[in-house]
MARBA-15339 format. One record per residue (C-alpha): residue number from 1; residue in three letters; x, y, z. Coordinates in steps of 0.001 Angstrom, whole numbers, plus 500000, padded with zeros to 6 digits. Example, Ala and Ser with C-alpha at 12.3 -4.5 7.8 and 13.67 -1.06 7.14 Angstrom:
REM residues 2
  num  residu      px      py      pz
    1     ALA  512300  495500  507800
    2     SER  513670  498940  507140
//
This chain:
REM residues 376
  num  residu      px      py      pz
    1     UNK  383931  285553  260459
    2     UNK  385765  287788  257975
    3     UNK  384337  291296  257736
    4     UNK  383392  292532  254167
    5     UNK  384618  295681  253347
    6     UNK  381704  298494  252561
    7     UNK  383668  299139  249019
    8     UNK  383118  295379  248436
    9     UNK  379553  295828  249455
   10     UNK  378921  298726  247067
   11     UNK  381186  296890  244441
   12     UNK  383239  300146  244247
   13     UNK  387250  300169  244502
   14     UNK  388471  302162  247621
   15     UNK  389754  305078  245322
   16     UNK  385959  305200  243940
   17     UNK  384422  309197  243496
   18     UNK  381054  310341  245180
   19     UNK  379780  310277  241323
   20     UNK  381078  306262  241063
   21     UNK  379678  305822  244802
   22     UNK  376440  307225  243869
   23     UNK  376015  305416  240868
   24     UNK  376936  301667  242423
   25     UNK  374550  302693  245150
   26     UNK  370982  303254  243103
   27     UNK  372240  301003  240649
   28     UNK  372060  297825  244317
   29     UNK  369745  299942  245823
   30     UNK  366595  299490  243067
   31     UNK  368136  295638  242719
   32     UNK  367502  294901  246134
   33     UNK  364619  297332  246877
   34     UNK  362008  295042  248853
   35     UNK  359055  296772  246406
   36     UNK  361130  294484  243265
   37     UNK  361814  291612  245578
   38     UNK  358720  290933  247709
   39     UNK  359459  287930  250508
   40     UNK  362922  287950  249548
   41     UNK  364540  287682  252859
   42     UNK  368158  287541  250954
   43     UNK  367346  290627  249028
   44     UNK  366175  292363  252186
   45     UNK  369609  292005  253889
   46     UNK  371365  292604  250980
   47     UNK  369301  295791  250838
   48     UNK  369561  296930  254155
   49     UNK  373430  296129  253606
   50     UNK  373745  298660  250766
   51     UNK  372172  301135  252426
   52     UNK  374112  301131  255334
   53     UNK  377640  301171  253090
   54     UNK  376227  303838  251817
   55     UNK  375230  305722  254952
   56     UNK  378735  305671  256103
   57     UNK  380589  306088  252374
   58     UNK  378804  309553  251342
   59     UNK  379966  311117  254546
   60     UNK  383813  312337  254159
   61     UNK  384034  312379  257474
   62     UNK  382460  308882  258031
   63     UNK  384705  307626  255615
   64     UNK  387723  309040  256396
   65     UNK  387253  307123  260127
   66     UNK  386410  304138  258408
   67     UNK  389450  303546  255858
   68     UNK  391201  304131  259410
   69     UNK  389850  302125  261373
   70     UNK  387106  299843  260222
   71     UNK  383164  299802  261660
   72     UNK  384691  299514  264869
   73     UNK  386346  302678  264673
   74     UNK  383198  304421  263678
   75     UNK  381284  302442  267012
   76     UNK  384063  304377  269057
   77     UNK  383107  307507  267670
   78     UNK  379079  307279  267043
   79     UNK  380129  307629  263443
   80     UNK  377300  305315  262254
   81     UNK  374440  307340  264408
   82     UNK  370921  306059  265320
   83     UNK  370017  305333  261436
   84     UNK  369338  307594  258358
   85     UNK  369840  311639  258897
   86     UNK  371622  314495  257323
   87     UNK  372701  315455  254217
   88     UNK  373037  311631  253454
   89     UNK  369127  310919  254044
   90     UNK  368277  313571  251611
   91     UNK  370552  312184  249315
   92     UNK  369017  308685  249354
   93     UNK  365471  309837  249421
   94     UNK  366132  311802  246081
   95     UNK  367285  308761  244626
   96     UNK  364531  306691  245492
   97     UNK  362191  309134  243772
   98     UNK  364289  309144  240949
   99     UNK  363847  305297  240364
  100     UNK  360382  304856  241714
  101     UNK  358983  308048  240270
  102     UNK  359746  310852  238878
  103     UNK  359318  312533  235101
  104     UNK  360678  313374  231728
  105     UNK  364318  312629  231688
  106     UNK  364590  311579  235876
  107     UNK  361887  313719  237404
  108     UNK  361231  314621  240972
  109     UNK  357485  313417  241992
  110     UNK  357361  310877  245018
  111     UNK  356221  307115  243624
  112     UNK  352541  306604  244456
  113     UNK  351372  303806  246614
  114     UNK  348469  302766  248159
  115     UNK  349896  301269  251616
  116     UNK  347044  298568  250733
  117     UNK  348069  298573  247027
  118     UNK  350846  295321  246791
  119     UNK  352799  296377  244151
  120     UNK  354037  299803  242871
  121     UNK  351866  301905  239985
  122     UNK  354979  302794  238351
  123     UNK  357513  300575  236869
  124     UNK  360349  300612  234212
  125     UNK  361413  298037  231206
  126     UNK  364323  298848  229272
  127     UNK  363946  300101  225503
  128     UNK  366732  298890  222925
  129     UNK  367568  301528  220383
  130     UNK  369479  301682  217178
  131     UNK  372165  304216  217073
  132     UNK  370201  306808  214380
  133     UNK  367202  306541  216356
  134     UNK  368878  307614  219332
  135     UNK  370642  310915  217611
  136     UNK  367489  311387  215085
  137     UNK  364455  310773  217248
  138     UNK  361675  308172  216318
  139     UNK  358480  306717  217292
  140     UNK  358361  303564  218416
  141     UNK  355360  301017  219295
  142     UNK  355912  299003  222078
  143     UNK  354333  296116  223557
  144     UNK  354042  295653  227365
  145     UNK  352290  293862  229911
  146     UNK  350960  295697  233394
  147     UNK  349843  294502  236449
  148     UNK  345708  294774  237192
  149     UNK  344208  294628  240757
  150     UNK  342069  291013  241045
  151     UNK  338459  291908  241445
  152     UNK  337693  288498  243379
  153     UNK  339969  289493  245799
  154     UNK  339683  293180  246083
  155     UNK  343691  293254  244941
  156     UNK  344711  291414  248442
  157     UNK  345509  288493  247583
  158     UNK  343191  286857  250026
  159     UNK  339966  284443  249614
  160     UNK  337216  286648  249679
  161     UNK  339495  289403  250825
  162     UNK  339531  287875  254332
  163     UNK  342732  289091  255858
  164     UNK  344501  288101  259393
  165     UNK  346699  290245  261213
  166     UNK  350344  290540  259669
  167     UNK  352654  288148  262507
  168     UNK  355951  289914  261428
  169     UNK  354752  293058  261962
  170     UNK  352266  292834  264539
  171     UNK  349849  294928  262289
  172     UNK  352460  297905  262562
  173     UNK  353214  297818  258991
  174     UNK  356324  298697  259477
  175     UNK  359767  296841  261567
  176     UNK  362524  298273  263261
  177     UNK  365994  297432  261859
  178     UNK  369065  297520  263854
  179     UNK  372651  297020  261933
  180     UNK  375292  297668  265059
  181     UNK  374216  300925  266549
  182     UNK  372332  302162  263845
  183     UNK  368185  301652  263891
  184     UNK  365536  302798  261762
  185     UNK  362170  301719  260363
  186     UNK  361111  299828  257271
  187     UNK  358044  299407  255324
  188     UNK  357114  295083  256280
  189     UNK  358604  293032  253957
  190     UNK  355831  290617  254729
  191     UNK  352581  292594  254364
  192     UNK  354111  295080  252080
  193     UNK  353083  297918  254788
  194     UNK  349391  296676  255368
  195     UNK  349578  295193  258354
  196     UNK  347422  292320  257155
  197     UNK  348233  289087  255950
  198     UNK  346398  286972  253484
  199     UNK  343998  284510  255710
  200     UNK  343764  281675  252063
  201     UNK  345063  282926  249452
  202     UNK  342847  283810  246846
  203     UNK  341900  281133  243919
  204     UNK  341730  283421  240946
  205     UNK  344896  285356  241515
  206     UNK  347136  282639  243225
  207     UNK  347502  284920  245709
  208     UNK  349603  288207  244047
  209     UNK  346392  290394  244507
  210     UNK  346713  291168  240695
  211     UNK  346685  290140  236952
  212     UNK  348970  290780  234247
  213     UNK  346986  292553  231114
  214     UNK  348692  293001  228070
  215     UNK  349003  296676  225869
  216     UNK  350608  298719  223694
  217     UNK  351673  302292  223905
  218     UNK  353544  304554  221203
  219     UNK  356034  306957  222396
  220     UNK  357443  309807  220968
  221     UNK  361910  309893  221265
  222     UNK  363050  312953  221180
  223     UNK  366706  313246  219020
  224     UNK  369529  312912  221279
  225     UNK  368731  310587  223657
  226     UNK  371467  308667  225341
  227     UNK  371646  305342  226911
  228     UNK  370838  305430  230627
  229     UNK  368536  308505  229684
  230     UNK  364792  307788  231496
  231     UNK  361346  308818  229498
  232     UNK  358201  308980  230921
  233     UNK  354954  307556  229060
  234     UNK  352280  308932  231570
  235     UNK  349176  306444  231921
  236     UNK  351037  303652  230832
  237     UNK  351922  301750  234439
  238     UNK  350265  299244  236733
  239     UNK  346624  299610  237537
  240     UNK  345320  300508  240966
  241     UNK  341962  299017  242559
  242     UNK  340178  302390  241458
  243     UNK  341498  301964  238106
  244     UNK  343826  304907  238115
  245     UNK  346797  303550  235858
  246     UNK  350483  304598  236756
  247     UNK  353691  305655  234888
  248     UNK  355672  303564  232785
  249     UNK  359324  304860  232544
  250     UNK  361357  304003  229813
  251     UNK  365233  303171  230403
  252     UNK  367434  303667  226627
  253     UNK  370250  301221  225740
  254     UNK  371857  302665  222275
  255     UNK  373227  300487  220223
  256     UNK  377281  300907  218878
  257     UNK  377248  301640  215073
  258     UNK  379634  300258  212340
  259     UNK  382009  303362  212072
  260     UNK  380269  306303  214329
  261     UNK  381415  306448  217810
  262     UNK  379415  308347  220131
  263     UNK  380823  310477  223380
  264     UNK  378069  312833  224869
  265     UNK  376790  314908  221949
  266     UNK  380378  314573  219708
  267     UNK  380770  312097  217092
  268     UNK  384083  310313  216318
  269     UNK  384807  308394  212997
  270     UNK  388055  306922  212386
  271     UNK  389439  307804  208555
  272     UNK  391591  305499  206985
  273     UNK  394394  307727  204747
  274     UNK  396822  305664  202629
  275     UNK  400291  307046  203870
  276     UNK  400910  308652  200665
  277     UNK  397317  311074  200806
  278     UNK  398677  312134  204238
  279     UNK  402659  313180  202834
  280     UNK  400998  314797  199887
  281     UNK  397681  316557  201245
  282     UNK  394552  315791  199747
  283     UNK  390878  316674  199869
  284     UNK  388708  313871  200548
  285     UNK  385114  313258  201472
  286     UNK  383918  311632  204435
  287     UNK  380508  310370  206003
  288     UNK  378511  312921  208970
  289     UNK  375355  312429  210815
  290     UNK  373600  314441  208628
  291     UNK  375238  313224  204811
  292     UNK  379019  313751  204419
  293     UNK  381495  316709  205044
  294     UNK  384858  317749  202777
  295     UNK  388434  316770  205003
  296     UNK  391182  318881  204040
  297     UNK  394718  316591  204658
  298     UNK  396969  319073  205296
  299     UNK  400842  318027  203548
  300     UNK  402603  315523  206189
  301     UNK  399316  314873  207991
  302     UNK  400372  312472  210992
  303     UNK  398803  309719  212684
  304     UNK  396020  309753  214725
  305     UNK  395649  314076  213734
  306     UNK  391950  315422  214518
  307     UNK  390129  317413  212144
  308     UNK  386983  318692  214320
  309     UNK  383870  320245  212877
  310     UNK  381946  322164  215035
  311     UNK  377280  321819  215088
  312     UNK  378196  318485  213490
  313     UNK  377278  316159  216283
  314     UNK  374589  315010  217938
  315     UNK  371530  317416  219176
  316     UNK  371494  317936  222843
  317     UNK  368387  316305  224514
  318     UNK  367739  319033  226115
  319     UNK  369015  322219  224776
  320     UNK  369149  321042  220837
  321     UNK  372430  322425  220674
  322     UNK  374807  320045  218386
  323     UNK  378387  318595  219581
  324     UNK  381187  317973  217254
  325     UNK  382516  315523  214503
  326     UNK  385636  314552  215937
  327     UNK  387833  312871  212423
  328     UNK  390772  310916  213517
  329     UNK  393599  310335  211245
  330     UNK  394735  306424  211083
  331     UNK  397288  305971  208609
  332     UNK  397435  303008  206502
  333     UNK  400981  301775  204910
  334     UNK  401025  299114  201797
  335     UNK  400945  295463  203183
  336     UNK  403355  294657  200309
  337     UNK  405245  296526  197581
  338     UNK  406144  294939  193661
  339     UNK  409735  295490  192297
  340     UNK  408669  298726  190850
  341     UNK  407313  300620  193687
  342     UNK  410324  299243  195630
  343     UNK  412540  300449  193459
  344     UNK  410926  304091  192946
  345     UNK  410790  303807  196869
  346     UNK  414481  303333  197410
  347     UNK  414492  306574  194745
  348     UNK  412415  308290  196846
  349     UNK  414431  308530  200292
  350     UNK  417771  308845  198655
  351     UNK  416276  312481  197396
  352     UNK  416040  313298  201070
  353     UNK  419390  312597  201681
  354     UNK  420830  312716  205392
  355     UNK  416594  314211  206105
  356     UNK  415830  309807  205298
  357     UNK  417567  308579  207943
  358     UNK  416786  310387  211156
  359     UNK  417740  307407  213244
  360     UNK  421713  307997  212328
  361     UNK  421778  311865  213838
  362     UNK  419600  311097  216649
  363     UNK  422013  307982  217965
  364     UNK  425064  308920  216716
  365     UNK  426030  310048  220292
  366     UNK  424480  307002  221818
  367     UNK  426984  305041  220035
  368     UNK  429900  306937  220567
  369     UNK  429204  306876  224252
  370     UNK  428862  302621  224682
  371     UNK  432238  302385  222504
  372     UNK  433840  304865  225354
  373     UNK  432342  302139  228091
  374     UNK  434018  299499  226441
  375     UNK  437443  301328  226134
  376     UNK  437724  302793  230104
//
């Protein structure tokens, strides 16, 4: 059977950097994770087949064997080790607490779960945003639906919260996971770490241990926000049996706008400048985050010139400081000229004399040289 290649697995070319790496990693990693995909025995070993690209990517020295020669040359060397340690564990366990925890903008605190508790407190929707709410900041209402523990079953799932002995696990809550040499442990995909299993399942809840409740929450965005940026609206998450309520985190996708383009904190706008503004000069007004600004076309502008303005850009998220407005030239020439303008045209680059036809200087060598082919 053919072998797939740990870049395919991580959907990363082979030339990838440990920021791309990183980023195709959580991105599979929180796809796969068994807490979104519970008795998903595909998504498990997908899962534990991202994490194990991963194990061996991160590591330079890993890597370097591998591009060599393959898993197996990593098996000769006990490259791959006895499962997660290092550097590279650290690594992984920040990300995890990054996606299943965490505050503000991608905080640090450790997801909380009850190891009886079948699904996480926390979890995360994605928030559409138009382009000036992103840069200006807004409130927005939102309307969401959580998960709540079922009170006929206690939140297991089970008929009368009768509960057998988890098979798979053997009541461990937890199974061992070998991939070649490497082995390490895993919360039970089955039980979900409780080391019980669901005797009937229970009437009222179809078995899930929960129901979903509806709400609404208003957040605060603070100006500057970016897509991919993470907000936290404390209070806002699943419910637990106790009635403590998680975290719901808040993922922004910014919409593109009609003539703004956004990069970081700077702002680029294309300007259109009829070819005769840009020969001439010309003072000429043109739109900014904030109302509009005065360009200055310097005589014999070219194509594609910047004009930057400095504090004109977006606020930084964090620091308030503003990026630039980035103004790129794009010169427009007439689609079609009358008899007049042709003629005043023609005018025109005859009063530059030998200056209107740079073409004839720059190849009058050129020719001279194929004629002397021709004649040896």
């Amino acid at each position: 059977m053919t072998e797939v290649s740990y870049y395919e697995v991580l959907e990363v070319t082979k030339d990838c950097s440990g920021t791309e790496l990183k980023k195709s990693y959580r991105k599979l990693a929180m796809k796969y994770h068994p807490d979104r995909n519970p008795d998903d025995k595909k998504a498990e070993d997908k899962f534990k087949e991202v994490n194990e690209a991963y194990q061996v990517l991160s590591d330079d020295e890993k890597r370097s064997i591998y591009d060599r020669y393959g898993k197996a040359g990593l098996e000769g060397q006990g490259g791959m080790g006895s499962g997660f340690g290092g550097s590279n564990m650290d690594d992984i366990m920040d990300m995890f607490n990054s996606m299943f925890g965490g505050g503000g903008f991608g905080g640090g605190r450790q997801s909380r779960r009850d190891p009886n508790q079948k699904y996480a407190l926390d979890f995360e929707i994605e928030l559409s945003l138009e382009f000036h709410e992103a840069v200006f900041g807004c409130d927005k209402t939102i309307d969401i639906n959580y998960k709540s523990s079922c009170d006929d079953c206690e939140g297991t799932g089970a008929k009368d919260g009768k509960m057998d002995t988890c098979e798979y696990c053997g009541g461990q809550g937890q199974v061992l996971m070998r991939q070649g040499p490497m082995q390490f442990a895993q919360t039970c995909p089955k039980c979900q770490g409780q080391g019980t299993s669901a005797k009937e399942a229970c009437g009222s809840c179809k078995g899930e241990g929960y129901h979903e409740k509806e709400d609404t929450v208003t957040v605060n965005i603070p100006a500057g926000v970016d897509s991919g940026n993470r907000l936290r609206a404390q209070g806002y998450g699943n419910e637990a049996r106790n009635g403590q309520r998680g975290d719901l985190y808040l993922t922004f996708i910014v919409k593109e706008d009609e003539n703004f383009i956004r990069n970081g904190n700077d702002i680029y706008i294309e300007v259109p400048v009829f070819f005769t503004q840009a020969i001439l000069g010309e003072t000429i007004s043109i739109p900014a985050l904030d109302g509009e600004l005065e360009l200055e076309l310097k005589k014999s502008t070219k194509d594609k010139e910047q004009f930057v303005f400095n504090d004109e850009g977006v606020a930084d998220v964090h620091s308030g400081r503003k990026g630039r407005l980035v103004a790129q030239v794009t010169m427009i020439l007439p689609k079609k000229i009358n008899d007049e303008q042709k003629e005043l045209l023609e005018k025109l680059q005859e009063s530059y004399g030998v200056e209107s036809r740079p073409h004839k200087s720059t190849f009058d060598s050129a020719f001279e040289r194929v004629t002397s082919w021709f004649k040896s």
